[in-house]
PDB file of N, CA, C and O in Angstrom:
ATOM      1  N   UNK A   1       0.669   1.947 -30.471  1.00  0.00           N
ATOM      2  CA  UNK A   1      -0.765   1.897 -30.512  1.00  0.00           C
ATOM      3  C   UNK A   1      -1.316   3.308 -30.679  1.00  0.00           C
ATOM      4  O   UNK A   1      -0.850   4.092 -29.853  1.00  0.00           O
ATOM      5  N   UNK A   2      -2.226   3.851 -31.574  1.00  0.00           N
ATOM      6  CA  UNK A   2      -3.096   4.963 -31.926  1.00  0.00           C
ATOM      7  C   UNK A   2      -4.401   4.482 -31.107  1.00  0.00           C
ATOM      8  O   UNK A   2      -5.054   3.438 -31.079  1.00  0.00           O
ATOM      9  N   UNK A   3      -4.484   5.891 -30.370  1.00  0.00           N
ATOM     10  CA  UNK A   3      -5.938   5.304 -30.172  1.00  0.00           C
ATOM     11  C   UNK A   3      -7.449   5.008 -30.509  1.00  0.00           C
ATOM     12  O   UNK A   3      -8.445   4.493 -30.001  1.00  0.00           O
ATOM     13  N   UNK A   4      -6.990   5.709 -31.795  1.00  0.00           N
ATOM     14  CA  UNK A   4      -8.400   5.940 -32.472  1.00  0.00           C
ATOM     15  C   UNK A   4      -8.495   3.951 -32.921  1.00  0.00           C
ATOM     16  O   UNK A   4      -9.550   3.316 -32.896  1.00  0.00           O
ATOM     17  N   UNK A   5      -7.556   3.544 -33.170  1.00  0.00           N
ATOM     18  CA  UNK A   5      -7.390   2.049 -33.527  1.00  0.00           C
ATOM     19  C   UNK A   5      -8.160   1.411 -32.359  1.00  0.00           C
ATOM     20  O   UNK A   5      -8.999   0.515 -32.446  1.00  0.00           O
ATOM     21  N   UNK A   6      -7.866   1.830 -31.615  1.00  0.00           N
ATOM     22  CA  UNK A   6      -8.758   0.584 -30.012  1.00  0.00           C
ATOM     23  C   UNK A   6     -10.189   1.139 -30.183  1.00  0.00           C
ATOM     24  O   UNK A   6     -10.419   2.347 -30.246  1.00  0.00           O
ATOM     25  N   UNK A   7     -10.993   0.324 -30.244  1.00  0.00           N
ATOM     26  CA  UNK A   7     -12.060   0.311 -29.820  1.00  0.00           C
ATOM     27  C   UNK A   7     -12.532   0.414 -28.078  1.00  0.00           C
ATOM     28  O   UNK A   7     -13.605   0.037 -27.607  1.00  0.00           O
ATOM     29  N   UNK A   8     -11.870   0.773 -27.655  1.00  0.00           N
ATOM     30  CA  UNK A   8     -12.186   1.291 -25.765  1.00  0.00           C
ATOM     31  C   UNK A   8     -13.175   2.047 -25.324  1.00  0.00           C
ATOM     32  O   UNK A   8     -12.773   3.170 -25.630  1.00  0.00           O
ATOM     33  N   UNK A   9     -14.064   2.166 -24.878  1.00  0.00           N
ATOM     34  CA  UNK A   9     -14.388   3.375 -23.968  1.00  0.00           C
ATOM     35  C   UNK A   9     -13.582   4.640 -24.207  1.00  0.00           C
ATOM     36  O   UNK A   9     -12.419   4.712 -23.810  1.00  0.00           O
ATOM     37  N   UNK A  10     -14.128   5.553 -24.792  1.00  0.00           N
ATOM     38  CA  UNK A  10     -13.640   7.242 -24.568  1.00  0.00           C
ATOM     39  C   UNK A  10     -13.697   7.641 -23.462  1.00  0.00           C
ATOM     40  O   UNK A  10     -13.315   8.807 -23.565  1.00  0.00           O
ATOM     41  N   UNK A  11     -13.907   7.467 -22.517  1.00  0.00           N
ATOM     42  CA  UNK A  11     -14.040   7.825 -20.965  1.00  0.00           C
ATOM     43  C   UNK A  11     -12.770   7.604 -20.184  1.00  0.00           C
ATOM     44  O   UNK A  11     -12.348   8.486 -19.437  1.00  0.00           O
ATOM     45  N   UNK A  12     -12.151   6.457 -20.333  1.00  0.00           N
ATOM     46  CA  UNK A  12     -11.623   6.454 -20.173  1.00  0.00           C
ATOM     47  C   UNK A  12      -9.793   7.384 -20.425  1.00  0.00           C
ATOM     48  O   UNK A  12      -9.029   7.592 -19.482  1.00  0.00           O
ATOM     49  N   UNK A  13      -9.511   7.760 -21.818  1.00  0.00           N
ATOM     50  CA  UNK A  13      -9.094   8.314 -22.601  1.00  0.00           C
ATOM     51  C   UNK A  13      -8.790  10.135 -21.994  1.00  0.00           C
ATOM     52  O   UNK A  13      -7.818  10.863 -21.795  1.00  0.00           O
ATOM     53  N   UNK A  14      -9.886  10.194 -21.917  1.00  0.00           N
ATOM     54  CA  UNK A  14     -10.540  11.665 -20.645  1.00  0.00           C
ATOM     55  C   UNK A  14      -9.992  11.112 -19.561  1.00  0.00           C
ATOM     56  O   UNK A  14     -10.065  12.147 -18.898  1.00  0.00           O
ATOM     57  N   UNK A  15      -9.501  10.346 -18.815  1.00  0.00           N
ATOM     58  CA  UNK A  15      -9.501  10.516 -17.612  1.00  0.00           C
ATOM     59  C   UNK A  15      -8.329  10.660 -17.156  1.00  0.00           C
ATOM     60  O   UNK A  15      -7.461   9.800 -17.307  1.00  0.00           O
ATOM     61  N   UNK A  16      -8.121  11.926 -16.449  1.00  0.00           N
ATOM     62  CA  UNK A  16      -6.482  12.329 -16.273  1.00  0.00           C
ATOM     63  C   UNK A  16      -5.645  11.824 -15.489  1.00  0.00           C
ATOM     64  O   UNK A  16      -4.428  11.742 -15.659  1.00  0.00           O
ATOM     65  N   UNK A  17      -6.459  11.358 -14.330  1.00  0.00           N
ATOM     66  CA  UNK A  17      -6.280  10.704 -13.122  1.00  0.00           C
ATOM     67  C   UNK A  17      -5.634   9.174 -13.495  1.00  0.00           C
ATOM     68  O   UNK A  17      -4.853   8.670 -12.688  1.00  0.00           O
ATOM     69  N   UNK A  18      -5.898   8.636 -14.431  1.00  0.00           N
ATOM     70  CA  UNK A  18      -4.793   7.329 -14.981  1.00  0.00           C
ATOM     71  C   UNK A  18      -3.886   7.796 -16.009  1.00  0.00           C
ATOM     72  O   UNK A  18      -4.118   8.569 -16.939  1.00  0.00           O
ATOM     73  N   UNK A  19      -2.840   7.215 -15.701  1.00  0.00           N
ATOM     74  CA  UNK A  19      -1.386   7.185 -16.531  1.00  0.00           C
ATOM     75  C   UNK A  19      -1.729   6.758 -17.689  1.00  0.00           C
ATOM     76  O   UNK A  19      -2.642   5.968 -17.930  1.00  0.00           O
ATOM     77  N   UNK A  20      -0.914   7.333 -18.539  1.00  0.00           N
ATOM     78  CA  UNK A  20      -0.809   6.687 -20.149  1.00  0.00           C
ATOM     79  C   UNK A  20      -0.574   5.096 -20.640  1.00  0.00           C
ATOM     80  O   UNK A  20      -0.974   4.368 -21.549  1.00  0.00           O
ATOM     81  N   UNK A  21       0.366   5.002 -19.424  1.00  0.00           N
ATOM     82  CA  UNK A  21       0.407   3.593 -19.752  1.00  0.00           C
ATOM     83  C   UNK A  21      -0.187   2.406 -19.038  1.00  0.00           C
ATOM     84  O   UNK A  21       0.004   1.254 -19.428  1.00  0.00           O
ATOM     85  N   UNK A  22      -1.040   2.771 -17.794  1.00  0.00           N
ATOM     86  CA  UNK A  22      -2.203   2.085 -17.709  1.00  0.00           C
ATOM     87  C   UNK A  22      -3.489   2.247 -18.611  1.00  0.00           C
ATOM     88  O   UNK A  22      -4.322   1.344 -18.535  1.00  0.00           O
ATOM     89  N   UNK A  23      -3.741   3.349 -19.488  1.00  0.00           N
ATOM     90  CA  UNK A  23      -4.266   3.465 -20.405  1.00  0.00           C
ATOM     91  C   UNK A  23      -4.370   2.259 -21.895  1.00  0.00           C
ATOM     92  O   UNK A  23      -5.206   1.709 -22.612  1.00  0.00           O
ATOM     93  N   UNK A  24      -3.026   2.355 -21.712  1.00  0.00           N
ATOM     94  CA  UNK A  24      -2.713   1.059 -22.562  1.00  0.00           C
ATOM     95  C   UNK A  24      -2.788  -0.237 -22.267  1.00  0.00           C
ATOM     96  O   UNK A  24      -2.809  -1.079 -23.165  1.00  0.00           O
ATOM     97  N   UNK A  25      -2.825  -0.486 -21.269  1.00  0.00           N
ATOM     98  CA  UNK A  25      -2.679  -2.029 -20.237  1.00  0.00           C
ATOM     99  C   UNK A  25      -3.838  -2.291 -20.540  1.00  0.00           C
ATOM    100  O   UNK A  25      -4.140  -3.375 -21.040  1.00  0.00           O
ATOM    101  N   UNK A  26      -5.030  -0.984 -20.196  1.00  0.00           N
ATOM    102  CA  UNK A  26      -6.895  -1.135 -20.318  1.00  0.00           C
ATOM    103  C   UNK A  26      -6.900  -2.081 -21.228  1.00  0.00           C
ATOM    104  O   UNK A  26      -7.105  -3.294 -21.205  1.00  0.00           O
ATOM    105  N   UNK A  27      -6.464  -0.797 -22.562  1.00  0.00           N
ATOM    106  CA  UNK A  27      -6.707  -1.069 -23.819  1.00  0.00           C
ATOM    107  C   UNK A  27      -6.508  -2.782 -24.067  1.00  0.00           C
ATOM    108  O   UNK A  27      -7.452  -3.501 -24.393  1.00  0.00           O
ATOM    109  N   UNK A  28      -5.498  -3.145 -23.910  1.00  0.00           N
ATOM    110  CA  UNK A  28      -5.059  -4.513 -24.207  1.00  0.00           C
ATOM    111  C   UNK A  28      -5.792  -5.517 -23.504  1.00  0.00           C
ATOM    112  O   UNK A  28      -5.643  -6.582 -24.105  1.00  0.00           O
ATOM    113  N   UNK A  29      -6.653  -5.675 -22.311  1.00  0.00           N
ATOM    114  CA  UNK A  29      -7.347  -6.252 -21.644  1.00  0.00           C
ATOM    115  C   UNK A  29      -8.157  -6.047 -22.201  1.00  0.00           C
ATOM    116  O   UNK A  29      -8.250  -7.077 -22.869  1.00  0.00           O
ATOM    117  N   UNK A  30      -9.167  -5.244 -22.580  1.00  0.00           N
ATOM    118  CA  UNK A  30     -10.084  -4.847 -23.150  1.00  0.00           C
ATOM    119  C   UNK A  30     -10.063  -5.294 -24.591  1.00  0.00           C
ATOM    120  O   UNK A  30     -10.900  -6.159 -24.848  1.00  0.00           O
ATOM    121  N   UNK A  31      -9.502  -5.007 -25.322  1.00  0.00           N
ATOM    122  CA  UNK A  31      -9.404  -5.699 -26.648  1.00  0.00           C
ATOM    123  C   UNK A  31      -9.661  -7.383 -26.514  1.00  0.00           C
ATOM    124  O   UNK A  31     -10.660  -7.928 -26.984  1.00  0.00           O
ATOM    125  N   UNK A  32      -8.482  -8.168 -25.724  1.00  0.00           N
ATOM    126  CA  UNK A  32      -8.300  -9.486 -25.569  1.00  0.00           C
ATOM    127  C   UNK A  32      -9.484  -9.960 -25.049  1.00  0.00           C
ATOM    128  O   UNK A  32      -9.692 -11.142 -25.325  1.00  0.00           O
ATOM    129  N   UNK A  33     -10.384  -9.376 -24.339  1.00  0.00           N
ATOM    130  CA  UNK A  33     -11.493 -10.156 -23.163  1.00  0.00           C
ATOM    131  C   UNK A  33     -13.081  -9.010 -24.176  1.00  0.00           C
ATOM    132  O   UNK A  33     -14.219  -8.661 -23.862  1.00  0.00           O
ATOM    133  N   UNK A  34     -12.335  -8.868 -25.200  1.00  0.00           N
ATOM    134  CA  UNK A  34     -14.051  -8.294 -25.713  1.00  0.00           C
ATOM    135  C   UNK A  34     -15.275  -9.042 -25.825  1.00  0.00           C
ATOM    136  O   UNK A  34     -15.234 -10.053 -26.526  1.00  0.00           O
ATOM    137  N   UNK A  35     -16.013  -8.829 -25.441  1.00  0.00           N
ATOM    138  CA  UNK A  35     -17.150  -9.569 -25.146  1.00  0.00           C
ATOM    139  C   UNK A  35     -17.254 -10.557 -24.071  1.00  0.00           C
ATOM    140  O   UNK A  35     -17.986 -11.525 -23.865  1.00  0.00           O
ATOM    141  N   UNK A  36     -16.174  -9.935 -23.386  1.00  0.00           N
ATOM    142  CA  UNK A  36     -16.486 -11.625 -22.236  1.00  0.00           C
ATOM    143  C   UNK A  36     -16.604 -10.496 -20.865  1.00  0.00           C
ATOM    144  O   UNK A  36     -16.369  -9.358 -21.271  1.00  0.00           O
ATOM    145  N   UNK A  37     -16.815 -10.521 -19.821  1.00  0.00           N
ATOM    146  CA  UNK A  37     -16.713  -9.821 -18.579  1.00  0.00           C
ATOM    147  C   UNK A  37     -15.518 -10.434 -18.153  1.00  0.00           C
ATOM    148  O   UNK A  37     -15.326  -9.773 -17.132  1.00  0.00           O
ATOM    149  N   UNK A  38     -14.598 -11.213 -18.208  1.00  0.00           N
ATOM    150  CA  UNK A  38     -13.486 -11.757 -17.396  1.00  0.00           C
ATOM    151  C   UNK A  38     -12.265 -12.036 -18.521  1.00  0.00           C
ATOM    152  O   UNK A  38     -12.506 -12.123 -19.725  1.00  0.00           O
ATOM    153  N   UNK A  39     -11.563 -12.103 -18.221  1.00  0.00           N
ATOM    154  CA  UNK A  39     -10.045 -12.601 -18.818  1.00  0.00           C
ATOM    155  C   UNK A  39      -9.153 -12.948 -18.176  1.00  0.00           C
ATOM    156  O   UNK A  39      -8.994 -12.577 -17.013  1.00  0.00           O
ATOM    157  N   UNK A  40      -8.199 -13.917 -18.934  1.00  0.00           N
ATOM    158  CA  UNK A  40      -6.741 -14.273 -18.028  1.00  0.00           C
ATOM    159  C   UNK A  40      -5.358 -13.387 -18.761  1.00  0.00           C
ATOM    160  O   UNK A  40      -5.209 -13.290 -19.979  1.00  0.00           O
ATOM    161  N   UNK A  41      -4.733 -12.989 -18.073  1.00  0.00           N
ATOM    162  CA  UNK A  41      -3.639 -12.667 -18.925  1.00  0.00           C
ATOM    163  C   UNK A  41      -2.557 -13.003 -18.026  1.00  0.00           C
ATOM    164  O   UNK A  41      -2.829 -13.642 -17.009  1.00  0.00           O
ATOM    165  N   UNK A  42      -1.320 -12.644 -18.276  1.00  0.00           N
ATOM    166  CA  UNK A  42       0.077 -12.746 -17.696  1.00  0.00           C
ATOM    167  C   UNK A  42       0.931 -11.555 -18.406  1.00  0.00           C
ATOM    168  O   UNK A  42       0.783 -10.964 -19.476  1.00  0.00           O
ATOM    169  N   UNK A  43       2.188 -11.424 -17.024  1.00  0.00           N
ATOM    170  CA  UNK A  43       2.882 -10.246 -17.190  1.00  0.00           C
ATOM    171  C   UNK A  43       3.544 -10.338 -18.926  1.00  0.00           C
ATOM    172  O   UNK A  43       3.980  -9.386 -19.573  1.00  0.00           O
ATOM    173  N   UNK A  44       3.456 -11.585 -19.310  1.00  0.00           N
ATOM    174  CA  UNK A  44       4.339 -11.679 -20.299  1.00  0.00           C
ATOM    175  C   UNK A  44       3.916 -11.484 -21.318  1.00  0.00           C
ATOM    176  O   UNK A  44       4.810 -10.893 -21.925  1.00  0.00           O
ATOM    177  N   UNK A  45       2.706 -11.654 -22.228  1.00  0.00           N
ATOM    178  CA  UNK A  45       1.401 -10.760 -22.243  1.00  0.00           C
ATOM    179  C   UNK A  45       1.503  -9.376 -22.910  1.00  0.00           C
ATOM    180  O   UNK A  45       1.529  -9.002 -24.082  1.00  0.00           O
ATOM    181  N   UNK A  46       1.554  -8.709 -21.618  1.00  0.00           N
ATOM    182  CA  UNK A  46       1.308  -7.359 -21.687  1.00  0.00           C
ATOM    183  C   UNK A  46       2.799  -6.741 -22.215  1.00  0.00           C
ATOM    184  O   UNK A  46       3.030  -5.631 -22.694  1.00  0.00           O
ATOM    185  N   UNK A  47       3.635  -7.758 -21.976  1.00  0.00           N
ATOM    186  CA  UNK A  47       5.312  -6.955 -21.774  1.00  0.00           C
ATOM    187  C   UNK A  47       5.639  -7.171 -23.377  1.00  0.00           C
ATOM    188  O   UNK A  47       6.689  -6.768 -23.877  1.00  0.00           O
ATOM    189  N   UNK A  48       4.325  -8.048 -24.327  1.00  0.00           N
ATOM    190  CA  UNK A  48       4.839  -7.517 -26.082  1.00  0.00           C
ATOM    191  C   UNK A  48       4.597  -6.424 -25.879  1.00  0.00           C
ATOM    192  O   UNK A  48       5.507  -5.596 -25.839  1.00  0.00           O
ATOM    193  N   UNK A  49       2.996  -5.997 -25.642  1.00  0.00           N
ATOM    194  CA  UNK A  49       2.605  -4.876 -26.120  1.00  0.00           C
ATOM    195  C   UNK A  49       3.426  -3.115 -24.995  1.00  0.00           C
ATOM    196  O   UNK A  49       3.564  -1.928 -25.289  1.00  0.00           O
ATOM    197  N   UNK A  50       3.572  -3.506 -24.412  1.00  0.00           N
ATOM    198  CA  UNK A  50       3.810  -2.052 -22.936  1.00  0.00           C
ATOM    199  C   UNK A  50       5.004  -2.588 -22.248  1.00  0.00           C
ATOM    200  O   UNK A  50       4.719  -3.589 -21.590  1.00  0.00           O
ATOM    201  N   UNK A  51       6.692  -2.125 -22.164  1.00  0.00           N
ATOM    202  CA  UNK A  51       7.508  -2.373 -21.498  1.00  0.00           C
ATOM    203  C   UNK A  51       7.430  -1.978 -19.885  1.00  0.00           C
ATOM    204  O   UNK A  51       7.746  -0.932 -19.316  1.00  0.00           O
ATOM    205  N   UNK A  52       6.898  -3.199 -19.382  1.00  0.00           N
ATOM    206  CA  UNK A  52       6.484  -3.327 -18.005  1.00  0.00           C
ATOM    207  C   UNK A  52       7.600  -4.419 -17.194  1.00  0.00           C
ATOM    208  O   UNK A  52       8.503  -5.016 -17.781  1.00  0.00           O
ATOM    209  N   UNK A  53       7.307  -4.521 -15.729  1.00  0.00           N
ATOM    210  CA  UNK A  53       7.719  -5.711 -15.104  1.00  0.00           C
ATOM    211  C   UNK A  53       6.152  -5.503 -14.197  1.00  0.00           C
ATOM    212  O   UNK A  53       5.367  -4.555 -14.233  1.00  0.00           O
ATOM    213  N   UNK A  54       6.083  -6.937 -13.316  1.00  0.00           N
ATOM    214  CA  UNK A  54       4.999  -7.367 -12.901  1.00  0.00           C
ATOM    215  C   UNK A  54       4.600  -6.546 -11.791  1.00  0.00           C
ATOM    216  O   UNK A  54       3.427  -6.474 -11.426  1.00  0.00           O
ATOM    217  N   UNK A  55       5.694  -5.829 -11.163  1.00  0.00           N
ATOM    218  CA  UNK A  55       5.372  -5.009  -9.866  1.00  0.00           C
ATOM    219  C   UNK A  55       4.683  -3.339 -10.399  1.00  0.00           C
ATOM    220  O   UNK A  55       4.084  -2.457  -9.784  1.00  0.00           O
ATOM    221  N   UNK A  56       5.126  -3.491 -11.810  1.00  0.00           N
ATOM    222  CA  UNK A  56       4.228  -1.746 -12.241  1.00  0.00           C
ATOM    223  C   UNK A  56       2.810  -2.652 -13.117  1.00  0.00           C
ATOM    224  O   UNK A  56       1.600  -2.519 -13.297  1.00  0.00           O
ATOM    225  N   UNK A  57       3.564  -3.286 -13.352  1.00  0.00           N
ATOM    226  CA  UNK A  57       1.543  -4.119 -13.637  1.00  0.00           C
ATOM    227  C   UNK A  57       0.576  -3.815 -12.582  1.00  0.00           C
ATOM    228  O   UNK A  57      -0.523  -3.270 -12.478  1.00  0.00           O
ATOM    229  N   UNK A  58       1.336  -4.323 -11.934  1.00  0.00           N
ATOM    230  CA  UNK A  58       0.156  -4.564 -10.115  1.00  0.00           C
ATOM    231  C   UNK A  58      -0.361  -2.955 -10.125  1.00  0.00           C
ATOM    232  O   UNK A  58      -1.417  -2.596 -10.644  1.00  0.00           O
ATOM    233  N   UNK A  59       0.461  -2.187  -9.542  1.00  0.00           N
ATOM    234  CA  UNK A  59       0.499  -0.812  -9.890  1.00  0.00           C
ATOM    235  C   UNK A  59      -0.278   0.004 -10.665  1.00  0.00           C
ATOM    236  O   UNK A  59      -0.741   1.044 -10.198  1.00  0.00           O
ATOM    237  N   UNK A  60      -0.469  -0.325 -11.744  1.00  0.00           N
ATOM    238  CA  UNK A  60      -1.481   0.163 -12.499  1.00  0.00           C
ATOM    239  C   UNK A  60      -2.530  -0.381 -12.852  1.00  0.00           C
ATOM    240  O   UNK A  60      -3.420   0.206 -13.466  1.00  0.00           O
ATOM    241  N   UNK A  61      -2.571  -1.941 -12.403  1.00  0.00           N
ATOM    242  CA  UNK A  61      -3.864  -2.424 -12.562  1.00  0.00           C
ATOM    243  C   UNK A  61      -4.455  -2.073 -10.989  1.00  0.00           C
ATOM    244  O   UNK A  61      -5.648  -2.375 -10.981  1.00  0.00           O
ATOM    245  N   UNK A  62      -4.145  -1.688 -10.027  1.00  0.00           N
ATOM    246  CA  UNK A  62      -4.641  -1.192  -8.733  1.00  0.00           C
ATOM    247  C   UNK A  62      -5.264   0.458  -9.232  1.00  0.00           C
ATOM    248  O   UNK A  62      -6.420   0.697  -8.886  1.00  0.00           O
ATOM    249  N   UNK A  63      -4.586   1.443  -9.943  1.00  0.00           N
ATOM    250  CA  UNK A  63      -5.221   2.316 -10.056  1.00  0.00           C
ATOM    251  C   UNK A  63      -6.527   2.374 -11.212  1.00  0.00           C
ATOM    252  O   UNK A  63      -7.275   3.351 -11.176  1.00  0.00           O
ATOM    253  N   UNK A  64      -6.749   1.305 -12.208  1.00  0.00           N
ATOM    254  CA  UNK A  64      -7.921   1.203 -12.596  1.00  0.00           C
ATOM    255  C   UNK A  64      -9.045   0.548 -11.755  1.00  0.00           C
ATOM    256  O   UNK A  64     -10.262   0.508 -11.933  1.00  0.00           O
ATOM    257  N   UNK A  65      -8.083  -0.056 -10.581  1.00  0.00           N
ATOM    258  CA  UNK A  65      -9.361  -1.128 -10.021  1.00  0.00           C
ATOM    259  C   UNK A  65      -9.786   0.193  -9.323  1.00  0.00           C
ATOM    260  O   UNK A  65     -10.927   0.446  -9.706  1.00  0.00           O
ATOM    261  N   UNK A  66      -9.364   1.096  -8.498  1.00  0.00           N
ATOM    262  CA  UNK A  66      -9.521   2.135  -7.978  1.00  0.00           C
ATOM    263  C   UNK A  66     -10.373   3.116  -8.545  1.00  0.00           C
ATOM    264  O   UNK A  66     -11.019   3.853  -7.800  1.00  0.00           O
ATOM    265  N   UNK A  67     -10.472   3.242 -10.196  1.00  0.00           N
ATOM    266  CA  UNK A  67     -10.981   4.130 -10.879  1.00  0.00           C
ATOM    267  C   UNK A  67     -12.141   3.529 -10.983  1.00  0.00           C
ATOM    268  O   UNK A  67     -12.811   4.440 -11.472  1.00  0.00           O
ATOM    269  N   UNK A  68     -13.197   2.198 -10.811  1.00  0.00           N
ATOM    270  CA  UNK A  68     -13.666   1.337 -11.259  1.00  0.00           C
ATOM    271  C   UNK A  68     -13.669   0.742 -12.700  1.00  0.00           C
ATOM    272  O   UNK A  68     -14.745   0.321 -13.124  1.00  0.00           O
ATOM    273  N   UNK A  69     -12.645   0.676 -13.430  1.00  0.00           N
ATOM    274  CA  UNK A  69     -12.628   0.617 -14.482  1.00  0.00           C
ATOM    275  C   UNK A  69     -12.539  -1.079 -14.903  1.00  0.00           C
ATOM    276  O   UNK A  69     -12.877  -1.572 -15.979  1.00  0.00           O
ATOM    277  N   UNK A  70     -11.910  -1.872 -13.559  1.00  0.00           N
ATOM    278  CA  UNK A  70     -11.587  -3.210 -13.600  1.00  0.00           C
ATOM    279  C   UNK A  70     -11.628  -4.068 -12.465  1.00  0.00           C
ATOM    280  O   UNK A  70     -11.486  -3.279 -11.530  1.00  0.00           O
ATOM    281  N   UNK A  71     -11.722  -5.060 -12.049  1.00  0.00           N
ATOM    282  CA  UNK A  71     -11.569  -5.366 -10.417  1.00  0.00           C
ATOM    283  C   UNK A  71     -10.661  -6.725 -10.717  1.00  0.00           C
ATOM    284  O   UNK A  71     -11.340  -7.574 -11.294  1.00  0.00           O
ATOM    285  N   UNK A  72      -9.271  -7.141 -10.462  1.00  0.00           N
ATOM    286  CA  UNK A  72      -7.780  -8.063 -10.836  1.00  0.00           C
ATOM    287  C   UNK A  72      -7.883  -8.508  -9.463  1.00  0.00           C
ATOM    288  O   UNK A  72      -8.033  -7.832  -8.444  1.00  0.00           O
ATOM    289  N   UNK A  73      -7.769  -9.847  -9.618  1.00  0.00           N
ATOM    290  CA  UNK A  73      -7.172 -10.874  -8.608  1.00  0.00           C
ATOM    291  C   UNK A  73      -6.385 -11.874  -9.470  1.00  0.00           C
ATOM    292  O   UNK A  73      -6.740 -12.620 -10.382  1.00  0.00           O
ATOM    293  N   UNK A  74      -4.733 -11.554  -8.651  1.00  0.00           N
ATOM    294  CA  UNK A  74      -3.218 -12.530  -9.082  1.00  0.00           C
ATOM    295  C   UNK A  74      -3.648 -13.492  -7.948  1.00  0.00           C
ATOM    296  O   UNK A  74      -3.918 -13.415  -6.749  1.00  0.00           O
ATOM    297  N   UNK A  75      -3.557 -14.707  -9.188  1.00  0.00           N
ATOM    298  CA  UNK A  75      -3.768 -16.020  -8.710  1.00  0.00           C
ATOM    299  C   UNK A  75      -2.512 -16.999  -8.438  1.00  0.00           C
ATOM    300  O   UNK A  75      -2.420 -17.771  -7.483  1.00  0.00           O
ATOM    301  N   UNK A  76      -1.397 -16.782  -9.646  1.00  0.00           N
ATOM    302  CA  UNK A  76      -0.116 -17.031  -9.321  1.00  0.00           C
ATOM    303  C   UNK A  76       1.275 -15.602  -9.466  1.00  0.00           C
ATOM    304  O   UNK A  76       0.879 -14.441  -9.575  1.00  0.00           O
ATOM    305  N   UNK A  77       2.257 -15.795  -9.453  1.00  0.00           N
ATOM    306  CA  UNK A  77       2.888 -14.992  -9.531  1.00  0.00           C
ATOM    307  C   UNK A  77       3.074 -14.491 -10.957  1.00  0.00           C
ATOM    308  O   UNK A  77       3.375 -15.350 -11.786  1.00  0.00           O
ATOM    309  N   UNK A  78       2.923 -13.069 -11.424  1.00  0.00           N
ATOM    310  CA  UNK A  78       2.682 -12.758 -12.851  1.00  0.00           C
ATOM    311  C   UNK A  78       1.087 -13.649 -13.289  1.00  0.00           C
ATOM    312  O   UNK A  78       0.829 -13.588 -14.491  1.00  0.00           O
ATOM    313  N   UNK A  79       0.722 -13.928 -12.979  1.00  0.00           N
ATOM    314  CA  UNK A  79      -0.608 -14.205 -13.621  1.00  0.00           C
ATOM    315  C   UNK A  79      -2.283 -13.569 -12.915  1.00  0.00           C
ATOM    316  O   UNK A  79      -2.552 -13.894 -11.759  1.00  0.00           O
ATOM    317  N   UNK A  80      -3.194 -12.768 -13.638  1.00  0.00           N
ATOM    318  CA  UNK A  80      -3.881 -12.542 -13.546  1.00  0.00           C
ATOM    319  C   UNK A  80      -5.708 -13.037 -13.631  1.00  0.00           C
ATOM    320  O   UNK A  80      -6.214 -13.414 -14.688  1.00  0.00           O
ATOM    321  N   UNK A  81      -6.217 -12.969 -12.771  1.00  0.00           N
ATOM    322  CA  UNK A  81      -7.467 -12.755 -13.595  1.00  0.00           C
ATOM    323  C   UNK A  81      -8.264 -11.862 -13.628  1.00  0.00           C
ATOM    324  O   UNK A  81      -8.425 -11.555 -12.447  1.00  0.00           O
ATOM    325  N   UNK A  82      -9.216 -10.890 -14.576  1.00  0.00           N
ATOM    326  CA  UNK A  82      -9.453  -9.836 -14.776  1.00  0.00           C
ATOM    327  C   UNK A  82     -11.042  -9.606 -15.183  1.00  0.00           C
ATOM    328  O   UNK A  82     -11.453 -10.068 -16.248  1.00  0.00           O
ATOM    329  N   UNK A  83     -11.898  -8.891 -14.318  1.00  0.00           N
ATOM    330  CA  UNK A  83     -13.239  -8.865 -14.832  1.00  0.00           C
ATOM    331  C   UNK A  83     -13.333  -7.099 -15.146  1.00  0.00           C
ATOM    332  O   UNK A  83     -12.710  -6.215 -14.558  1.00  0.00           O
ATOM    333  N   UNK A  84     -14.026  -7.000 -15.929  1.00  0.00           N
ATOM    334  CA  UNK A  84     -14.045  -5.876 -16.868  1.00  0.00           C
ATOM    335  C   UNK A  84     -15.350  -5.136 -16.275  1.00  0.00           C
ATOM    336  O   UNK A  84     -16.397  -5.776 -16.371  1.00  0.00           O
ATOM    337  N   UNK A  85     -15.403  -4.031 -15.752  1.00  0.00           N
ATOM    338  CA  UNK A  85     -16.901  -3.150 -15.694  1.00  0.00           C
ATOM    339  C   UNK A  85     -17.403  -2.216 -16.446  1.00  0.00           C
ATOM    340  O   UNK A  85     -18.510  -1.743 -16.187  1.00  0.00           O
TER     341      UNK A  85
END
């Protein structure tokens, strides 16, 4: 992924304090849930685009929820739901 290709928030991009590859996780939530405030995804999902397992998912979707960038509640195991701020 290039980032000039995502349409994201530049703010994010700037922000040093998140990892590169929660950077990318954004990106992919963000792309998938454009225009909606919420989305569903699953670890399996994300693991075309970003070689993850579900416990560095959690992980980095905790440090955007932290950044306010997202607020994630796992409803089943590997599965998400995701509202966008």
């Amino acid at each position: 992924m290039i980032k000039d290709q995502l349409r994201v928030p530049q703010a994010i991009w700037k922000d040093k304090s998140i990892p590169k590859e929660a950077k990318y996780i954004y990106s992919y939530i963000y792309s998938k849930g454009y225009n909606r405030y919420f989305t569903d995804i699953n670890v399996w999902e994300i693991q075309q685009t970003v070689r993850i397992t579900n416990r560095g998912l959690r992980k980095n979707l905790d440090k955007l929820e932290q950044a306010k960038y997202l607020v994630y509640q796992e409803y089943s195991n590997g599965m998400y739901t995701i509202t966008l701020n």
